[in-house]
N, C-alpha and C positions, 0 to 999 in steps of 0.2 A: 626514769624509773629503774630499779633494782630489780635484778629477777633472780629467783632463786630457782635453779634444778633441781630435782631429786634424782640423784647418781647412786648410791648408795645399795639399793635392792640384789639378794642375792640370786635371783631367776630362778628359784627352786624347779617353777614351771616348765623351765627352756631349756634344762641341764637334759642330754647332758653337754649342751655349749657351753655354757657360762659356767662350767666344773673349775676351769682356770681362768675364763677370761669374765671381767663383769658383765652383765648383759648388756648395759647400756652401750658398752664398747664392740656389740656384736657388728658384724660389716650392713650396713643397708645402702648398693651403690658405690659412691663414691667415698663414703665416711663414716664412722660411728654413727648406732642407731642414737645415742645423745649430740653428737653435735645437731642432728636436722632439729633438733627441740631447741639450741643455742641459738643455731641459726634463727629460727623463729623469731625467735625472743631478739635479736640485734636487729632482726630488721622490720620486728615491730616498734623500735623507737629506744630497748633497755640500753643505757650505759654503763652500766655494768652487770656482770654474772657472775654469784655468787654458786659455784657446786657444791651440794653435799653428797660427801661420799664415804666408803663402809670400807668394806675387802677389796682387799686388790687394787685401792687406790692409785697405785704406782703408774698405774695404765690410763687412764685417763687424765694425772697430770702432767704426762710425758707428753700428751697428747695436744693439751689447749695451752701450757704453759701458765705464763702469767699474763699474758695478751693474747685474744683470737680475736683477727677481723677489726684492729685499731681499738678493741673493747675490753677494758680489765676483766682478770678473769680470777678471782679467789677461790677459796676452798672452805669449809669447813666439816670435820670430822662429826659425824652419827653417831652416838653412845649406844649404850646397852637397850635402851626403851626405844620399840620398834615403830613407834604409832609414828604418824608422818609429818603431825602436830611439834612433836621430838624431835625431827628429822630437821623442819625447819629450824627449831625453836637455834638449834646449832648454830645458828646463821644468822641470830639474833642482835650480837652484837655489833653487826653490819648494816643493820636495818635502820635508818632513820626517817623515812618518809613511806610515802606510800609505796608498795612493792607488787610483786605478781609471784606469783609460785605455779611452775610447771611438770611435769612428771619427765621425768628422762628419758622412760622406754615408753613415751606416746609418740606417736607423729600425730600433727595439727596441722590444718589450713592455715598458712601464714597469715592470708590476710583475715581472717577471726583473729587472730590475737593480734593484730594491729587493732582490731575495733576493741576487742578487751581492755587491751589499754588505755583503749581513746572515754571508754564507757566506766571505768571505773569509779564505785566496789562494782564486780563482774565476776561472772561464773561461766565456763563453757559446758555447754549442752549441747547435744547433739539426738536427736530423734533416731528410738531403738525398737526393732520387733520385740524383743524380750528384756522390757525393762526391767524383771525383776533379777537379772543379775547384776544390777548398778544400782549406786546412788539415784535418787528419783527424785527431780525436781519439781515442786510445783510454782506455777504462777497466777499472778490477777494482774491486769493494768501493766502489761509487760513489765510488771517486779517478781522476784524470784520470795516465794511467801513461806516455804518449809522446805528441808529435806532429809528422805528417808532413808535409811542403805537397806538394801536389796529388799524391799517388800513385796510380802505374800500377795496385798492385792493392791497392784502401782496408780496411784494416783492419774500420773500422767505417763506418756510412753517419752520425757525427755530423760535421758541420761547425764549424770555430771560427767566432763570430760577431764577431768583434774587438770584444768586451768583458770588461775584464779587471780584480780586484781584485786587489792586489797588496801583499805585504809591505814593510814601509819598506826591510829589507835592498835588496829590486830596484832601490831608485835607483842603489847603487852599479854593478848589474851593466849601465847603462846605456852604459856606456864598452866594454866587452866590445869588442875588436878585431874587424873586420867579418869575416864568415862566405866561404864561398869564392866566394859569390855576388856578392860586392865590395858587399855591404849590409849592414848591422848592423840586421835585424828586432826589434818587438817578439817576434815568436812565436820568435827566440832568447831572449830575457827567460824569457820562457814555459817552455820547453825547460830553465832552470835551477833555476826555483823549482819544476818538477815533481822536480828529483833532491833539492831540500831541503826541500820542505815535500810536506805531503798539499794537495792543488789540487781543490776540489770542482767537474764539472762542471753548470752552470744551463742546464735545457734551457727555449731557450722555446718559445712555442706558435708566434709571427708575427715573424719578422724579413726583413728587406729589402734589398739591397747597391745601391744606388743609383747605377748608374755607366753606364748607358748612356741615350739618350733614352726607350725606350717604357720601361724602367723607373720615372725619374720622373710617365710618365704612373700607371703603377698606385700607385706611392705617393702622390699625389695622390686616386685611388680610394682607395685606405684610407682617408687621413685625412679627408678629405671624406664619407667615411658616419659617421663618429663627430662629423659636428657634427647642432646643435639646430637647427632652421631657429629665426629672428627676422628681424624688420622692424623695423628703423632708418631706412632712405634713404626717397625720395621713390616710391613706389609707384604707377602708376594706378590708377584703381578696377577696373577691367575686364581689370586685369591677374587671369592663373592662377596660382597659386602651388601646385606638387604635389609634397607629400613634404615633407626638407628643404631649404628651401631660407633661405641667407640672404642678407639686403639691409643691406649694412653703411650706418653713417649716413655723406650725402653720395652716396652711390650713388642712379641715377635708373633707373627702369622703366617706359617710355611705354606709351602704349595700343594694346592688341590683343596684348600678349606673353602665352607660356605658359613657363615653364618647369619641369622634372622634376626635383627632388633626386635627389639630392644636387647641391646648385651653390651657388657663391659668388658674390656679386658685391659685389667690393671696392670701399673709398672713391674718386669722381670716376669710375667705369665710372657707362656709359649705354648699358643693350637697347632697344631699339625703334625704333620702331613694329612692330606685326605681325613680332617677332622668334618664334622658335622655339630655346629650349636646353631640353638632355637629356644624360641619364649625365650620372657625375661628371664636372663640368666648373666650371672655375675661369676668373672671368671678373676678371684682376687690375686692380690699380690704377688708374684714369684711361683702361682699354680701352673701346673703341666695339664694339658688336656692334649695327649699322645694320637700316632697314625691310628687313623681308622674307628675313632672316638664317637660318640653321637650324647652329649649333654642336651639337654633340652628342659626347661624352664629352673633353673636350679642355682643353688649359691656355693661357688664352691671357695672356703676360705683360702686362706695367706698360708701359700707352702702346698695346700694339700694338690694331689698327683691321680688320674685316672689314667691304667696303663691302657696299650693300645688291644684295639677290639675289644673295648669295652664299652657297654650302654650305663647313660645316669639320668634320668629323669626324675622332674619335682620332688627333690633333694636337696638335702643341708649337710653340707660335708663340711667340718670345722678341721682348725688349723692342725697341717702337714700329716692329713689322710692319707691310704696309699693304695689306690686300689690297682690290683693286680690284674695282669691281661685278663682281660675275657670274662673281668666281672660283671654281671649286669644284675639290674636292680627291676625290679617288678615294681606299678607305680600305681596297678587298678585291680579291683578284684570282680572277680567271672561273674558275679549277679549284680555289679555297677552299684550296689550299694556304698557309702561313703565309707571312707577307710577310717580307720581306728588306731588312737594311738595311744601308750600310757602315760598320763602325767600323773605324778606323784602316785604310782604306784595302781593307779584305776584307768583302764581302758575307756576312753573318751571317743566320740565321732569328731573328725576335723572339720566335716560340714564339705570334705574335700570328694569329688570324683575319684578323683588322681592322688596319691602322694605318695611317695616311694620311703628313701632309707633318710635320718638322722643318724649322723655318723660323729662323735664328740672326736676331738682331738687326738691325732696321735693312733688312730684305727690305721688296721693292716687288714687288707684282706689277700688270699691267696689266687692264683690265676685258678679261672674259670667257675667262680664263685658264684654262687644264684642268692640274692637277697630279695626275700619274697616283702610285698607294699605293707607298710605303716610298722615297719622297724626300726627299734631304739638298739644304733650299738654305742656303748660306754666308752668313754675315752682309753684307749688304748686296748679296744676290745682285738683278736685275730681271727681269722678265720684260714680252714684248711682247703689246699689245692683240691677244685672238684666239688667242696661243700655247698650244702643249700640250706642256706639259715632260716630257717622258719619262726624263734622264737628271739625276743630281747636277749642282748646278749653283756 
């Protein structure tokens, strides 16, 4: 079977990471948050992957090439029409049999979309406290009988997980004249192949929608407890190493560090001296975590630098940050209320205890810097020796 990703999305949501980089391409772990959705799909049985993709394509086919995993791997370009029905439709002429279509910025239970596949036509569902933010499945006789997007009063509390097996007829219905919503959706796709065929609902146990920043922080928590700790890199002796913890080769670990797995620390990163990390924390590519450091549950991208005596907790620091001695991030506030963050311009609850700073690309902060919990700074935002940023910057 073919599978088609959708790579494409601009993360309006998640910016400001995905200011330069696409979001599917954010780090979760070991890899792009889209390859864990390729991976899925290759070792639920596809042999081939078909991406579509938007802006900043460059990045993601630098990435998978024209082979990942012994498994062809194509491309096709997303027009002007944003519906995801469009998105596929792209990828159409690659289509000849029955297919699956997955969401790029999801992570999925692999083994659900091994059964998806196995179950096709197929929809994944997944059971939600508040389904009226999703698609809403209904069923009878374990078939999947309507579906609604986001209703006032939900049928059922199953959510669609935007993973979908589909019969070869569906390519045709790809073209379907846009809906009144001036988008042409896959889940009209969906909506057709329930009046012609039986569509078995796949509930899984773990799925994830990846679209805002603390988000990507817990999908990094997931994927990061399913790794093996190993030692590759240059380790001290008198380094700690507790739980999983891994030390890719190339990566350095000076003396007097502890760290608590679940953690990564990816090729050309350097902890120490007398560093301190904990919680799942991903310490990416070529990053510095300097003496006297204390990270603790956080992502810190490719390049970016925590100088030393400085505190980062439950934090998203994207590519080649810089923060200056003695910065420290604040990551809970004084009445335990859940912290708050702005996505597209309206303060939102993350639903988080804890969550500190989102820091886009290319941030500088100055030493001794106080970044008070659930701060947005802009790519290439600065801050002054001694400042205590109180507001989005």
């Amino acid at each position: 079977m073919k599978a088609v990703v959708l790579a494409a999305g601009e993360g309006t949501r998640i910016r400001p990471l995905s200011a330069s980089l696409p979001k599917p391409m954010l780090p979760v772990a070991d890899r792009p948050l889209v390859a864990h959705t390729v991976d899925a799909a290759i070792e639920a049985g596809a042999d081939e992957v078909v991406l579509v993709v938007g802006y900043e394509a460059a990045a993601v086919r630098e990435y998978f090439g024209d082979g990942y995993r012994d498994v062809p791997i194509s491309y096709a370009v997303q027009g002007e029409q944003a519906g995801t029905a469009h998105a596929v439709n792209a990828a159409r002429d690659r289509l000849d049999g029955p297919f699956a279509v997955l969401n790029g910025d999801n992570l999925y239970d692999p083994d659900a979309v091994a059964r998806l596949f196995e179950s096709g036509p197929a929809v994944c569902a997944i059971p939600v406290d508040e389904p009226r933010n999703y698609g809403v499945l209904s069923t009878a006789d374990e078939t999947v009988t309507d579906i609604v997007e986001k209703p006032s009063d939900p049928p059922t509390n199953l959510a669609n997980a935007g993973a979908y097996a589909f019969p070869a007829e569906a390519r045709e219905w790809l073209e379907v004249p846009p809906s009144e919503r001036g988008e042409h959706e896959i889940t009209d796709v969906l909506a057709r192949v329930i009046e012609e065929y039986a569509v078995t609902p796949v509930t899984l146990e773990r799925w994830m929608d990846v679209g805002r920043p603390w988000e990507l922080l817990e999908a990094n928590e997931w994927k990061l407890a399913d790794l093996e700790g190993r030692v590759d890199g240059d380790v001290a002796a008198d380094t700690v190493l507790d739980g999983d913890v891994v030390v890719e080769e190339g990566a350095t670990v000076r003396s007097g560090v502890v760290i608590e797995g679940p953690a990564l620390v990816r090729t050309g990163a350097t902890v120490g001296p007398n560093a301190y990390v904990r919680g799942a924390t991903l310490i990416g590519e070529g990053a510095k975590v300097g003496h006297a450091v204390e990270v603790k549950n956080s992502v810190l991208s490719a390049g970016a630098t925590v100088g030393h005596l400085s505190y980062v907790g439950d934090s998203v620091l994207g590519r080649d940050v810089n923060f200056g001695a003695g910065t420290t991030v604040a990551n809970l506030r004084h009445d335990d209320a859940d912290v708050r963050f702005s996505v597209k311009g309206e303060r939102v609850s993350t639903g988080r205890r804890k969550f500190g700073v989102v820091a886009g690309d290319g941030v500088k902060t100055g030493i001794n810097t106080s970044l008070t919990q659930g701060l947005k700074l802009e790519s290439g935002a600065t801050t002054r020796p001694d400042e205590t940023v109180e507001r989005d910057r």
